[in-house]
Every structure is written in structure tokens, then in C-alpha cells.
C-alpha positions as CSV (number, residue, x, y, z in Angstrom):
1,X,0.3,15.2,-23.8
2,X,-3.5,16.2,-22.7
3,X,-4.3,18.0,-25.8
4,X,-1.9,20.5,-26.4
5,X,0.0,20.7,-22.8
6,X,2.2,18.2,-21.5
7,X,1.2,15.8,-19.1
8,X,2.2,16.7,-15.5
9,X,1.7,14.9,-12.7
10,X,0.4,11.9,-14.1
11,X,0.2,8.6,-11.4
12,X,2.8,6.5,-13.9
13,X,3.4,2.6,-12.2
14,X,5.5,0.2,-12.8
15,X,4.5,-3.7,-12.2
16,X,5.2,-7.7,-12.4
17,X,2.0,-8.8,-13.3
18,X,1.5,-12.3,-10.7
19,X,-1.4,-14.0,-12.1
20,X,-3.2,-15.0,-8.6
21,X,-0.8,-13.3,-6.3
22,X,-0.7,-9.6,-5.7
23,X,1.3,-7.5,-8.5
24,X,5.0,-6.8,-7.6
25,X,5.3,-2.8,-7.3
26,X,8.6,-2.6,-9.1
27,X,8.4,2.0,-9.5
28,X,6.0,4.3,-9.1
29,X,6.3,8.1,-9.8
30,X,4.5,11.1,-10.9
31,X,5.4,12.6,-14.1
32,X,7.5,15.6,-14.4
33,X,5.6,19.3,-15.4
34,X,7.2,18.8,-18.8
35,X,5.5,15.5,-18.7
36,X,8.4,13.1,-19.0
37,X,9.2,10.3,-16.2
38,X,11.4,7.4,-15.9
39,X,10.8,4.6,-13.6
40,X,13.2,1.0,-13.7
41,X,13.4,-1.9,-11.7
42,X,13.6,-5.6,-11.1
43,X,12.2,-8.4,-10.0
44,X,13.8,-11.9,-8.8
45,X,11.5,-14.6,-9.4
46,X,11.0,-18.4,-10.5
47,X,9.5,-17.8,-13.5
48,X,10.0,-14.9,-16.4
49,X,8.6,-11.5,-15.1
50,X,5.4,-9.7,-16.6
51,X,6.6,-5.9,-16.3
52,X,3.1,-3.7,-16.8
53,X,3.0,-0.2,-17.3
54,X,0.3,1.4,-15.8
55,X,-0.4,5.0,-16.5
56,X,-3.4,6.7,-14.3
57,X,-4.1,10.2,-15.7
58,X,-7.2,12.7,-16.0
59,X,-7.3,14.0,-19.3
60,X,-10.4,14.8,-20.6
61,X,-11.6,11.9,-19.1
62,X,-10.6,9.1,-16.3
63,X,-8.8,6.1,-17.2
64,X,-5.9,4.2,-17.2
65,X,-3.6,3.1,-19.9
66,X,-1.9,-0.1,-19.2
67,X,0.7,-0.9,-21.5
68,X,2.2,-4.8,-21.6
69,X,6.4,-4.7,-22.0
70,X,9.4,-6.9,-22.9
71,X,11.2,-7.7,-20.0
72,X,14.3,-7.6,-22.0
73,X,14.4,-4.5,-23.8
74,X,14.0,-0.9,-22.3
75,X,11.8,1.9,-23.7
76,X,12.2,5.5,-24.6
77,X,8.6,7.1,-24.9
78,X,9.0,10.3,-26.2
């Protein structure tokens, strides 16, 4: 939500943080007009994955939230 509207077309990411190596873009999408989006993936690597959630909007200000996630469990924002 921005305020009292929903948050439509929002820049939403999804990543595997590398630490010294360019992220892994794993999704990327914009966020419906009623606000909601879904983005999945995967990522075959050595070592666990970091999945990031990176959420670029412009409400009332700019920014990005960046959330840190399980790689094991999946998320319903609502």
C-alpha cells in the first residue's frame, strides 16, 4: 500500500545474494494495479542460496526495501 491506494507498478526483484560475485537475478516483475505480485525461482549452486527480496517503489519518498528470506520456506505477503 502507498497510503491508502495499493501499490501498482512497483519494481519487485528477486536475488541470490553472492558475496563478491554479481547477484543471481532469480525474478523480477512489476506489481499488479491491485498491488499484489508473485515472483519464484531457483538457483543451483555449491553452497546454500541467499534469496533477497528487493522491492524498489516511490511512495512518498524513494527507496528500496530489501527484505532477507529463508530459502526453505515460501511467503505469502498479503
Amino acid at each position: 500500500m502507498c497510503g491508502n491506494q495499493p501499490a501498482a507498478n512497483v519494481h519487485v526483484k528477486l536475488l541470490d545474494e553472492d558475496q563478491g560475485d554479481p547477484d543471481d537475478m532469480l525474478d523480477n516483475m512489476f506489481t499488479k494495479s491491485d498491488g499484489m505480485f508473485f515472483v519464484s525461482g531457483f538457483a543451483s549452486e555449491l553452497t546454500p542460496i541467499d534469496p533477497e527480496l528487493r522491492i524498489y517503489h516511490d511512495c512518498n519518498d524513494h527507496g528500496k526495501v530489501q527484505l532477507g528470506l529463508c530459502s526453505s520456506l515460501t511467503y505469502d505477503f498479503k
